[in-house]
C-alpha positions, -999 to 999 in steps of 0.1 A, spaced: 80 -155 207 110 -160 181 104 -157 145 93 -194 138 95 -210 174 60 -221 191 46 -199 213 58 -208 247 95 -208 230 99 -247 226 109 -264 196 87 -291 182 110 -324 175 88 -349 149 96 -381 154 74 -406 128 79 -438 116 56 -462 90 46 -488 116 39 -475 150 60 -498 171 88 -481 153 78 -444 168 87 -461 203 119 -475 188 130 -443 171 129 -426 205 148 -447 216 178 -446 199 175 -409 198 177 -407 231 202 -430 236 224 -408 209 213 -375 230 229 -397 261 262 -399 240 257 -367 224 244 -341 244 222 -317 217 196 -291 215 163 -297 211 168 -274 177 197 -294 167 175 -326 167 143 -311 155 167 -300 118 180 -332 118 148 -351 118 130 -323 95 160 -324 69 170 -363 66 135 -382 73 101 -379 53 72 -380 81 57 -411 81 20 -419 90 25 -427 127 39 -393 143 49 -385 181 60 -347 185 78 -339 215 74 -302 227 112 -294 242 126 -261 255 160 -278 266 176 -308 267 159 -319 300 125 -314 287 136 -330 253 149 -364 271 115 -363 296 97 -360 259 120 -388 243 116 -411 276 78 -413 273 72 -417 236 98 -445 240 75 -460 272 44 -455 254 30 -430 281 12 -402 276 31 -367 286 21 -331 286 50 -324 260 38 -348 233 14 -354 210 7 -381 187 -14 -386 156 -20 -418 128 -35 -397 105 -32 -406 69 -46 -375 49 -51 -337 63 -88 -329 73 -99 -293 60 -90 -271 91 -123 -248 103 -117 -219 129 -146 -214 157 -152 -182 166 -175 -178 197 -201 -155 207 -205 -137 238 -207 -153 274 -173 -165 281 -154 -134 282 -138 -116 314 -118 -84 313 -82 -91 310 -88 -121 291 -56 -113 264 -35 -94 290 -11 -127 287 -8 -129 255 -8 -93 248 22 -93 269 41 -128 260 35 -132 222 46 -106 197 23 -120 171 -7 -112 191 4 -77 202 9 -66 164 -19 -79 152 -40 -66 186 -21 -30 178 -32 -29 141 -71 -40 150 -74 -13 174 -58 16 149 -86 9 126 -113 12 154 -95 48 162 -100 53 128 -131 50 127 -136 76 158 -142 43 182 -124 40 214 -98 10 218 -107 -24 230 -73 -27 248 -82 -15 283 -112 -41 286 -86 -70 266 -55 -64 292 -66 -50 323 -81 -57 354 -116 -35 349 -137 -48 373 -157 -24 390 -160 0 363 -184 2 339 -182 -17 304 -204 -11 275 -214 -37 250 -189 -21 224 -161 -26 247 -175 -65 250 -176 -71 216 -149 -50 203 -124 -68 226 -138 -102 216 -134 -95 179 -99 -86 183 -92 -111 211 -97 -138 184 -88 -126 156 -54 -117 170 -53 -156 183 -63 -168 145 -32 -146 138 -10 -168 159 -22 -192 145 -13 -189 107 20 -180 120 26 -214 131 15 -227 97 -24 -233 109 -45 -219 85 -84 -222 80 -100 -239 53 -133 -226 62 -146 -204 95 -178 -209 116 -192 -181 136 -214 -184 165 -235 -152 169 -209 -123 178 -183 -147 166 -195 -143 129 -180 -111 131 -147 -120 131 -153 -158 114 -163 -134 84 -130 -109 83 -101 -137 90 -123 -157 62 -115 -125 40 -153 -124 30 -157 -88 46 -132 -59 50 -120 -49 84 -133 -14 82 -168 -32 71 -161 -56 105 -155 -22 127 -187 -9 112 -209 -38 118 -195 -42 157 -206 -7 162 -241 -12 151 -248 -44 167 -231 -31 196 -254 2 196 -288 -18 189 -281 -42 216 -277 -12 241 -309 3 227 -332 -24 240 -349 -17 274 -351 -44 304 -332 -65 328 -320 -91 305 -298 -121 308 -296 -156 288 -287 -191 301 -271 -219 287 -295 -253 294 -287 -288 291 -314 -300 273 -328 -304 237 -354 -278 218 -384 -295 227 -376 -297 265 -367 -263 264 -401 -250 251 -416 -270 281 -395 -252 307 -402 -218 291 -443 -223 291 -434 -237 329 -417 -203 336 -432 -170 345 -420 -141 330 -406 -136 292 -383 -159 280 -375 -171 238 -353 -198 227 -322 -180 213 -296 -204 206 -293 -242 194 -263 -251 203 -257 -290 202 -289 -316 204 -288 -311 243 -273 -278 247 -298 -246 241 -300 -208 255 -327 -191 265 -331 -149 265 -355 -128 285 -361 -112 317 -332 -117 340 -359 -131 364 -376 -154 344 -338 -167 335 -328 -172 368 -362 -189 373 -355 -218 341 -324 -224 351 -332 -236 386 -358 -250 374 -336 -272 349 -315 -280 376 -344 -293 396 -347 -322 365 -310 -326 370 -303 -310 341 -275 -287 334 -281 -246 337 -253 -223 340 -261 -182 335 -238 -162 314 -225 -128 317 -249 -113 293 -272 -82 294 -292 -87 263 -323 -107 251 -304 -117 218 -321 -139 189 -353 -129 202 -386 -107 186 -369 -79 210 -343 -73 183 -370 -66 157 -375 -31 171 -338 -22 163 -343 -39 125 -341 3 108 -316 12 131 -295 -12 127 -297 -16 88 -289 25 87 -259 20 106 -245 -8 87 -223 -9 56 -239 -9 20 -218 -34 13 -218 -74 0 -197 -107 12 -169 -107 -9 -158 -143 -23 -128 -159 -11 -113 -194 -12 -117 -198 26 -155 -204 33 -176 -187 56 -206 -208 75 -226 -183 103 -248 -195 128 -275 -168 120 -289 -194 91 -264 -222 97 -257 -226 59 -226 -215 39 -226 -174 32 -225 -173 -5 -206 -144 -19 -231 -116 -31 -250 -120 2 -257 -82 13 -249 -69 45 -284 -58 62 -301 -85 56 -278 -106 70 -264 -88 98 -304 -87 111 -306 -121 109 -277 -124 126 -293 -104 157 -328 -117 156 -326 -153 143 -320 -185 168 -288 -189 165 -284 -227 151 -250 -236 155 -259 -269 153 -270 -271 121 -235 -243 111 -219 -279 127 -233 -302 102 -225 -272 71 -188 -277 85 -190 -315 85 -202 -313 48 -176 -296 41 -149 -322 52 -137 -298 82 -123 -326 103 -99 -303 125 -117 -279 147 -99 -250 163 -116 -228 187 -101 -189 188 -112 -181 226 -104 -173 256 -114 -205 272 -136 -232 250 -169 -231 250 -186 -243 218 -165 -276 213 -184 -299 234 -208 -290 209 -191 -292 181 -182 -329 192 -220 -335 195 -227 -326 161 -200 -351 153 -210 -381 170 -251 -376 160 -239 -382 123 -214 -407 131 -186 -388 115 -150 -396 112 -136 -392 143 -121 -351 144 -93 -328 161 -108 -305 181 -88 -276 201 -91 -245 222 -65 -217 222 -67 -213 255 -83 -218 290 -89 -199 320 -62 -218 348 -34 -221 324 -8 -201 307 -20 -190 273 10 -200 257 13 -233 268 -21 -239 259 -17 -226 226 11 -241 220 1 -279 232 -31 -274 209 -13 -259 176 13 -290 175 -18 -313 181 -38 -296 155 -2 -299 131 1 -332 141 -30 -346 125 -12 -330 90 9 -353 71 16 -322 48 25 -302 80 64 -284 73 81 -288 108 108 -272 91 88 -243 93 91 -237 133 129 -241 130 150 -209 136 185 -204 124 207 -231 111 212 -254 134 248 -276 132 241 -310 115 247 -344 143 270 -366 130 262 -401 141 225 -393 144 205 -433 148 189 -440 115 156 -449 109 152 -483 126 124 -506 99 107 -535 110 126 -571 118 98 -591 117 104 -611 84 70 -621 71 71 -639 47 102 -661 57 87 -693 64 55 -698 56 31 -727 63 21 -743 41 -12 -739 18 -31 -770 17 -35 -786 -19 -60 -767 -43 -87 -795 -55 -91 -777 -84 -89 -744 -108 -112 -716 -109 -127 -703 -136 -136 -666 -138 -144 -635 -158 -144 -598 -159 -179 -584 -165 -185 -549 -169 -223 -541 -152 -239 -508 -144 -238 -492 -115 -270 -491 -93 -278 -457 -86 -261 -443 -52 -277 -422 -28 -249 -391 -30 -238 -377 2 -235 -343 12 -212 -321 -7 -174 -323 8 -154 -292 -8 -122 -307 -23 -95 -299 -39 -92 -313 -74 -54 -314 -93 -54 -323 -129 -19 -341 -143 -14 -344 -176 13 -357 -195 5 -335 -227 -4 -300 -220 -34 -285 -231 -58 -319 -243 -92 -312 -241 -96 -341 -217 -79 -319 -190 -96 -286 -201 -130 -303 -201 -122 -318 -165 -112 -284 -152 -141 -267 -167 -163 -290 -148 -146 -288 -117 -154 -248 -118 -186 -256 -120 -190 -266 -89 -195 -248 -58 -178 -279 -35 -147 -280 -57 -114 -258 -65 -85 -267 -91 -51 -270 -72 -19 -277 -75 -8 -314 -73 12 -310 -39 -22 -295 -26 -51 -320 -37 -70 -345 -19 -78 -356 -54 -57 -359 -83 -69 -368 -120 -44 -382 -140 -55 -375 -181 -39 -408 -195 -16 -394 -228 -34 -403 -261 -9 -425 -288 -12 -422 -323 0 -456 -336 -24 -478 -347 -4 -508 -354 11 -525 -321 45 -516 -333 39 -483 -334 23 -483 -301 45 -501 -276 70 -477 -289 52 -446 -282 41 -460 -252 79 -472 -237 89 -437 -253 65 -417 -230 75 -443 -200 113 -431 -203 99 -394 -207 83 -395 -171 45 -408 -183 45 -425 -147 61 -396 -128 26 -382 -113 32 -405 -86 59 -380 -75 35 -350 -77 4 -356 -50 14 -345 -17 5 -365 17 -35 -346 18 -43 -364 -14 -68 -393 -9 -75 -406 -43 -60 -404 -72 -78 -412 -106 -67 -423 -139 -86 -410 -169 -88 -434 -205 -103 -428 -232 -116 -461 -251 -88 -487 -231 -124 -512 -220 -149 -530 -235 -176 -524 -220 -209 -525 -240 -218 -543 -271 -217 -509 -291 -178 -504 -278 -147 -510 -304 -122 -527 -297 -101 -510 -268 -69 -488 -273 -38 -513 -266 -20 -477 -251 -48 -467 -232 -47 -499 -219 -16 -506 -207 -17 -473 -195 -44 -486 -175 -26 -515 -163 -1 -493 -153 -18 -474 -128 -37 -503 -112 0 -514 -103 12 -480 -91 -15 -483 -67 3 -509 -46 31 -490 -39 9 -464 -25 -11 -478 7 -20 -443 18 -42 -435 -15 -66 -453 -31 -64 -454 -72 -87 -454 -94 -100 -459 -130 -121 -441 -152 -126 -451 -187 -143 -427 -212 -159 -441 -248 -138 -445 -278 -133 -407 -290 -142 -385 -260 -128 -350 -269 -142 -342 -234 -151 -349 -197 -187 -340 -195 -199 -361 -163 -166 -373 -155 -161 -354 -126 -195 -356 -106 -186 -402 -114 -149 -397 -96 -162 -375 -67 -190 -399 -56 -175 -434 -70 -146 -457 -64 -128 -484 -84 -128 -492 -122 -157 -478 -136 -164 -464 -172 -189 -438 -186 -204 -445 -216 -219 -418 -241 -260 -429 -227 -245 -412 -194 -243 -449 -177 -221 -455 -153 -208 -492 -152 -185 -509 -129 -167 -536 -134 -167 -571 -114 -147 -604 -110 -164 -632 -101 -189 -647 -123 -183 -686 -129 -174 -699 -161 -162 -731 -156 -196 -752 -174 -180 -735 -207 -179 -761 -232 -152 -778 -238 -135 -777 -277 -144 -808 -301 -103 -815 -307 -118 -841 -339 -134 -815 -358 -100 -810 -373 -91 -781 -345 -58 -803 -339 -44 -812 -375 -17 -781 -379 -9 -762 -344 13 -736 -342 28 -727 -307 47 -698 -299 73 -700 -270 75 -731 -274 107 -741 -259 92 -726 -224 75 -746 -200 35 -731 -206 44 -738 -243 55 -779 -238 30 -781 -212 1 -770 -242 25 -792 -267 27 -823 -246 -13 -824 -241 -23 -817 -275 0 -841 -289 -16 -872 -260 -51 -859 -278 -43 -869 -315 -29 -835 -325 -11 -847 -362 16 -820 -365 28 -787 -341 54 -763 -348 72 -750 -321 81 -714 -324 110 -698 -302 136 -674 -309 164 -707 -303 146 -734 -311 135 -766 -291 160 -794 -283 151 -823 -287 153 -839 -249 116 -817 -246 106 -832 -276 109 -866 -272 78 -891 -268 52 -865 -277 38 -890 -302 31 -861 -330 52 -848 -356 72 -818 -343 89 -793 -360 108 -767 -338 125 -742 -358 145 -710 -341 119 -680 -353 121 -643 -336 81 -634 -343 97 -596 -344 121 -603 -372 99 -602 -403 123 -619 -424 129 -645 -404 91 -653 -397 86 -651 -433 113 -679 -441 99 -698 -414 66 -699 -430 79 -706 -462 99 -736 -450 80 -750 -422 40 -736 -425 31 -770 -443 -7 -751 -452 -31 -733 -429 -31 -733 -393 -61 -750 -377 -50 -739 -341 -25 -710 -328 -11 -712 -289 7 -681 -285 26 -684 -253 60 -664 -267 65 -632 -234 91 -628 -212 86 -609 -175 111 -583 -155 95 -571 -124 102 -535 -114 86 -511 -92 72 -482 -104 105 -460 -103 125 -488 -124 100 -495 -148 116 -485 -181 109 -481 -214 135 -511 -226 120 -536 -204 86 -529 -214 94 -531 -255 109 -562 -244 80 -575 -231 60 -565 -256 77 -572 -286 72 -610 -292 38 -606 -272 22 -581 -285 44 -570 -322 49 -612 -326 19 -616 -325 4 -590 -350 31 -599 -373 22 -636 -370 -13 -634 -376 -1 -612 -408 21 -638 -418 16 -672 -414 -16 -687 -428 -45 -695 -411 -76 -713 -418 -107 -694 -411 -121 -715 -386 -86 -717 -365 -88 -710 -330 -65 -686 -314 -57 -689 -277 -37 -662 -261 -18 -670 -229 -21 -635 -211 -20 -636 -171 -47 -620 -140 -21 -593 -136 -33 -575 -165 -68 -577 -150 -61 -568 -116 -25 -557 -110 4 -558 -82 28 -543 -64 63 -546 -87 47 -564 -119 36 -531 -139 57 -536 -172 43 -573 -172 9 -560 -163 4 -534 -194 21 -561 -220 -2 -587 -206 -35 -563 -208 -22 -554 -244 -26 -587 -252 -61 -589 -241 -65 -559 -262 -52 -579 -290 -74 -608 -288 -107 -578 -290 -88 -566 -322 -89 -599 -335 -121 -609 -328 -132 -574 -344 -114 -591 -375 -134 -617 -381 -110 -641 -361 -121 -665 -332 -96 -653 -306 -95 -660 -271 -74 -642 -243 -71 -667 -209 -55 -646 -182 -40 -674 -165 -27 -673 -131 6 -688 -115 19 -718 -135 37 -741 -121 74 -750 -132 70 -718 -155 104 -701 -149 86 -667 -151 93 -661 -114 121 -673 -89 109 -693 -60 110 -662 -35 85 -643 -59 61 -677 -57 64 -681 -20 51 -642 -20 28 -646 -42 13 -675 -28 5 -656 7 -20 -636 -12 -43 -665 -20 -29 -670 -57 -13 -706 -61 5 -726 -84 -16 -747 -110 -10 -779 -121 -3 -771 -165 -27 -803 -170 -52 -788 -155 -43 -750 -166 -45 -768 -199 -74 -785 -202 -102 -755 -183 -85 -734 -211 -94 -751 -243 -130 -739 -242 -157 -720 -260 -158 -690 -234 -184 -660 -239 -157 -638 -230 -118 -639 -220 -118 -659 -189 -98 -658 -157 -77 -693 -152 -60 -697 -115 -61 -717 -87 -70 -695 -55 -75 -695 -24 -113 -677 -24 -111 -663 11 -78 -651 9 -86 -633 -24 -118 -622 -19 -107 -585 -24 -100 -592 -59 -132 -612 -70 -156 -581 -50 -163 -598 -23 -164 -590 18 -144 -615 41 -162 -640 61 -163 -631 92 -155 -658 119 -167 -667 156 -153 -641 179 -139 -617 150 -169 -588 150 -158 -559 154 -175 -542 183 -161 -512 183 -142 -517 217 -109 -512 221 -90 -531 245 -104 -530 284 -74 -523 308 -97 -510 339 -128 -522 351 -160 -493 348 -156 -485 391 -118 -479 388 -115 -456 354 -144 -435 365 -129 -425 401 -96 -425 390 -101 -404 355 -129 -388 372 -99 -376 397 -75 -367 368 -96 -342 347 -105 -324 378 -74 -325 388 -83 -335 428 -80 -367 453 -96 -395 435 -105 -411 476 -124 -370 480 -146 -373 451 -184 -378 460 -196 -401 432 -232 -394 438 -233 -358 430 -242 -349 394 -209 -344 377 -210 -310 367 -215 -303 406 -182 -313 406 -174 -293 384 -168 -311 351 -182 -286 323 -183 -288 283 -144 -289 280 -136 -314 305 -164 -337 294 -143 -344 265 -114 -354 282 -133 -374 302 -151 -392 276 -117 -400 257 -100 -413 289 -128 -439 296 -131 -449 261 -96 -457 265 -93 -475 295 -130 -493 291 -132 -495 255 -163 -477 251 -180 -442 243 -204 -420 267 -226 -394 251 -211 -360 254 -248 -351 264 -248 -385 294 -218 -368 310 -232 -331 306 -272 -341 316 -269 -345 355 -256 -381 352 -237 -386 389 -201 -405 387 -225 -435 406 -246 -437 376 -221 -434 351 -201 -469 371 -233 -484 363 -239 -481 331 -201 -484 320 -203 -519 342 -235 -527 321 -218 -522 285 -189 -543 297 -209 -565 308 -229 -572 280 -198 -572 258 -183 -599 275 -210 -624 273 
């Protein structure tokens, strides 16, 4: 095997796209540039790897010329499936978890291949066995590559050979980039789950193979052990049925056990299981172990093992013996006892894995045993759905096999380097296809919406969380970006993620969960912090974005004071705020994570708590110093507000800001029809008078820049004629950028009549103390968008405003309105897009009017369409008649016709020769083919067979019947 190449010598071509009808189209214009073209499989493979990011959707073709690589091409492009390809949707890594198996399945010669065919093996192989020499043992190679039958074989040479057998296959493994996040052992397996998890030393793992080896051959008797289909309970029946002595010793899956004792007695349960129509199936095995028989051999064991202690290491150990995690510290002879005389309970070492996010499964054996169970752990705790392969099996070429599985196993990684497997340099291809996107123009020409009948009226509410039942510890990785080094935020955060056992500090490019610390800004005025906040913009304050790799999930913002959320709460910090905003926006642009919020109370200096909320929650939430959690919702109607009394005087001096744009008028032009006597119009070039005309009050429009403090202090002095009774500040303007053009400029821009206007108007100009102030802020702030975050954080400052004001003795509301129409703010492309979400254009009368009331807090104006926005208000979408999802996929062949002809497929025979009323695994369909089988019939029928139907005596008529049944039922 070449430095970098696969194992069987191909090179793995990754072809990916972001839409999966684009895989099919990228294959085939590379193929039709290879027909042009004629290149290596190598030559591609670079070319892809060095000019295309891999997408979510991913096909990689397997190619050892240009034959193969064309055959590859061809079928990806037709959709089929082919023994060189394999394909994967997968949007984050799963933790990776290597099986090791016990004894049963072994044969001599069993690594002969791949002693032979794949360096990586020998030398690892070669260095195993100089450390059993060392330690005056005899080497496992004779039993590993040769033909021994016939002559006699001790249980060293078993289990010696199996230990390095595997190991030397996890070996191959991690030089193809697979590497474990955590190891399961099963029995003997623990062995070497145990040394490739670095938790023991290999001379320690010698050792303890010797003395299990020598205590097993110490116990007296004709012993053997069978594998039965069927649960504990069952089990315990057939063994008081049975004469002889026979002990549970294994629990393997919930229909999958062994039993240990006399070879008689076995011999006796297992035809007696197959009588029930169970399966039974002896294995090679000499020794009663997991039974009471191993307590004789308790001192003699414990004397011959190491005095030694499981070292800790960042790839986790879970054995069988106890079905738990091994926690470092855990000594030696108690443990290697138990892993001798306990019941082996792999099924509940299954679940440990499962808990601990493992969601690819890779077995290092000979030929698979234990992942039939491990899919049966899977599917009894409803699971995600997982990646489980072998690394080899019995009628195939080992390299192959190992080969097919690794790049399916790497497939399943977004974060997988292809690059990696690439030898040499290969020539770049001039005139290589681009990446083909999609044509389908969505938004184009849209119906159109039917009329809203009216506005609604809305508010966010911050409540607390109910309590939630916490699942079971996943180990993560946890990154934690800040933007100033060293804050105690950050320190406190990683202080708590030591704490944990389930959690480990990593780099960015390595999480599955990032915390972003939001930077802290010392300017209290709003002058002083939209600067420091557009400063840190152009200084890379929204560059984490760049930093998570493809395994990260979620991805957290940290605040400190930016809500507010309980009586007791100040008003919020306008940076941590628009930070806030910010990130709620970044969010769009990133469909494969899902952001987050977390706001701490005014003055944190640390994170206490903060973690264990972010693990186990989602959304915007905030912790408060009581330890509460709250969340915040959308949703609750305000609309029976009541409405202002404009003859109490509210209307008899009104000052607008940007009042020569169209929300500005709009307020203008109604409070003027309502009896307002006099409004002046504030904008930085003053109103014409064509918008002025007929309003019926008097209007005085002067040209004012609310951030020039001269000028606004002339204005007042010429045109303030006394106190205002009644401020509309509607001065903003809006650029849209996504997250990478968002820049400081455009955000002081945005900001600067909005947010430093208004603080220097409410400085400067007069007001009575009963005046109302309305702010004209806008949903975006609240909730965010793809493209809108500059607008988003000014607008959210603004709301931040209003708090301050209030806090001042003022009587200041905030309406986030929604889309106006005839605003100007957006070009008619932007509305049409906007629209298809559910957020239409609303009449300024009626904007207007739901505005000028007395709200309990900052309310929510827009005309929506509910169902289409339901995401945004908290709620589920209604589901309609025929829309449930069932869980099927789509049916392409009726129940009779996939069984025979899948039936056929996996066992690799006629379909017209099969008998269909013999039990299936008379036919020969065992653990490993029962998977197959079940995915080809979900496929074809759109629904699932227990592992445990196909694997319990079921016969192929049966399983027609029940399939028919399901459809059946479906379909009515």
């Amino acid at each position: 095997m070449s430095a970098g190449r696969l194992p069987d010598g191909r090179v793995a071509v990754p072809i990916s796209a972001h839409h999966e009808a684009l895989v099919s189209a990228t294959a085939r214009d590379i193929l039709g540039h290879l027909q042009r073209n004629p290149s290596e499989p190598g030559q591609v493979a670079a070319q892809l790897v060095r000019t295309r990011r891999l997408r979510r959707h991913r096909a990689i073709v397997r190619a050892g010329d240009r034959d193969e690589l064309a055959a590859g091409l061809q079928a990806v492009a037709d959709d089929r499936d082919h023994p060189l390809v394999a394909r994967s949707a997968g949007r984050a890594g799963a933790r990776t978890a290597f099986v090791f198996p016990g004894q049963g399945s072994q044969w001599p010669g069993m690594g002969g291949e791949a002693y032979r065919l794949l360096p990586v093996y020998r030398a690892e192989a070669d260095r195993l066995t100089e450390a059993f020499l060392a330690a005056g043992l005899t080497s496992p190679l004779p039993f590993l590559t040769a033909d021994t039958d016939g002559e006699p074989v001790s249980q060293y040479d078993l289990q010696a050979a199996q230990f390095v057998h595997s190991v030397a296959l996890a070996a191959v493994w991690r030089s193809c980039g697979i590497v474990p996040d955590l190891t399961v052992g099963h029995s003997l397996g623990e062995v070497a789950a145990a040394y490739v998890a670095e938790t023991v030393t290999l001379v320690d793992a010698v050792t303890v193979l010797a003395a299990r080896a020598a205590a097993i051959e110490a116990i007296p008797g004709d012993n053997g052990v069978a594998v039965l289909g069927v649960d504990a309970t069952e089990a315990a029946e057939l063994i008081a049925a049975t004469g002889g002595w026979l002990e549970l010793s294994a629990v393997n899956a919930q229909n999958s056990v062994a039993v240990s004792g006399e070879r008689s007695a076995v011999a006796a349960i297992a035809a007696a299981a197959r009588a029930r129509g169970r399966f039974a199936k002896e294995l090679a095995m000499s020794f009663p172990a997991h039974t009471t028989a191993m307590e004789t051999q308790r001192e003699q064991l414990v004397r011959r093992l190491p005095t030694s202690v499981f070292a800790d290491s960042p790839v986790q150990f879970v054995g069988s013996a106890t079905g738990q995690l091994v926690r470092a510290g855990t000594e030696f002879g108690a443990y290697w006892y138990a892993n001798l005389r306990n019941t082996i309970r792999f099924d509940q070492a299954v679940q440990t894995a499962i808990g601990l996010g493992a969601g690819v499964y890779v077995e290092l054996s000979a030929h698979p045993s234990l992942l039939f169970a491990v899919e049966d752990g899977i599917e009894r705790v409803g699971a995600a759905a997982a990646v489980l392969v072998g690394s080899g099996h019995r009628d195939e070429s080992v390299p192959d096999r190992l080969s097919a599985n690794i790049v399916t196993a790497a497939a399943a990684d977004p974060a997988y380097r292809w690059g990696d497997l690439l030898t040499g340099e290969p020539e770049p291809l001039f005139g290589f296809p681009g990446a083909p996107m999609r044509a389908e123009h969505l938004w184009a020409e849209p119906e159109p919406l039917p009329v809203a009948p009216g506005l609604t009226v809305t508010t966010e509410t911050w409540r607390q969380r109910r309590p939630r039942r916490v699942s079971a510890k996943v180990s993560r990785r946890v990154a934690v970006i800040e933007s100033c080094a060293g804050t105690a935020i950050a320190r406190s955060l990683r202080q708590a993620i030591d704490r944990r056992a389930d959690l480990s500090v990593a780099g960015a490019a390595d999480a599955d969960l990032a915390i972003v610390v939001a930077p802290t800004f010392a300017g209290a005025d709003a002058a002083g912090c939209v600067n420091e906040l557009s400063g840190a913009i152009d200084t890379g304050l929204l560059g984490y974005a760049d930093t998570f790799g493809p395994r990260c999930r979620d991805v957290w913002l940290v605040t400190v004071g930016a809500e507010n959320v309980t009586a007791e709460d100040p008003a919020p910090d306008l940076g941590q705020a628009g930070v806030a905003a910010l990130h709620r926006c970044i969010g769009f642009e990133h469909p494969d994570q899902s952001f987050h919020h977390l706001d701490l109370p005014a003055g944190a200096t640390d994170a206490l708590g903060a973690v264990d909320v972010m693990v186990d929650g989602a959304g915007e939430l905030a912790l408060r110093r009581d330890g509460q959690v709250y969340e915040r919702t959308l949703g609750d109607d305000t609309s029976t507000a009541p409405p202002w009394d404009l003859s109490s005087g509210t209307l008899d001096n009104v000052v607008i800001t940007g009042g020569s744009g169209a929300i500005g008028l709009s307020f203008a032009r109604f409070l003027a029809a309502r009896g307002a006597r006099r409004i002046v119009l504030l904008s930085r070039r003053g109103a014409g008078p064509a918008p002025l005309d007929n309003l019926g009050a008097e209007i005085i429009a002067p040209a004012c820049d609310l951030r020039d403090p001269r000028q606004l202090a002339a204005t007042v002095a010429e045109f303030a004629g006394g106190p205002a009774s009644l401020i509309i500040h509607a001065a903003g303007t809006a650029t849209f950028a996504n997250r990478a053009d968002i820049t400081g400029a455009a955000l002081a821009d945005m900001a600067g009549a909005k947010i430093i206007g208004l603080e220097a108007l409410t400085r400067t100009w007069p007001i009575r103390d009963d005046a109302r102030i309305l702010l004209c802020s806008s949903v975006t702030g609240v909730w965010g968008g793809k493209g809108v975050g500059g607008y988003a954080a000014a607008n959210r400052m603004l709301d931040v405003m209003a708090a301050r004001l209030r806090a001042d003795g003022r009587n200041c509301t905030a309406v986030r309105f929604g889309l106006w129409e005839g605003s100007g703010i957006v070009d008619a492309a932007e509305i049409a897009r906007v629209e298809r979400t559910g957020l239409r254009q609303m009449k300024p009368e009626l904007a207007v009017e739901a505005s000028l009331c007395d709200f309990p807090r900052d309310p929510l104006v827009l005309a929506a369409d509910r169902d289409r926005m339901r995401m945004f208000f908290g709620e589920k979408p209604v589901e309609k008649p025929g829309e449930a999802d069932t869980g099927a996929g789509p049916a392409s062949m009726a129940p009779p016709d996939a069984v025979r002809t899948q039936l056929a497929a996996v066992l690799d025979v006629d379909a017209a020769a099969l008998d269909l009323d013999s039990p299936l695994f008379d036919l020969g369909v065992d653990s490993l083919l029962a998977l197959d089988l079940r995915k080809r019939l979900k496929r074809l029928t759109g629904h699932t067979v227990p592992l445990a139907t196909l694997l319990g005596g079921i016969t192929g008529a049966d399983l027609i019947a029940g399939l028919s049944e399901k459809v059946n039922t479906s379909s009515d």
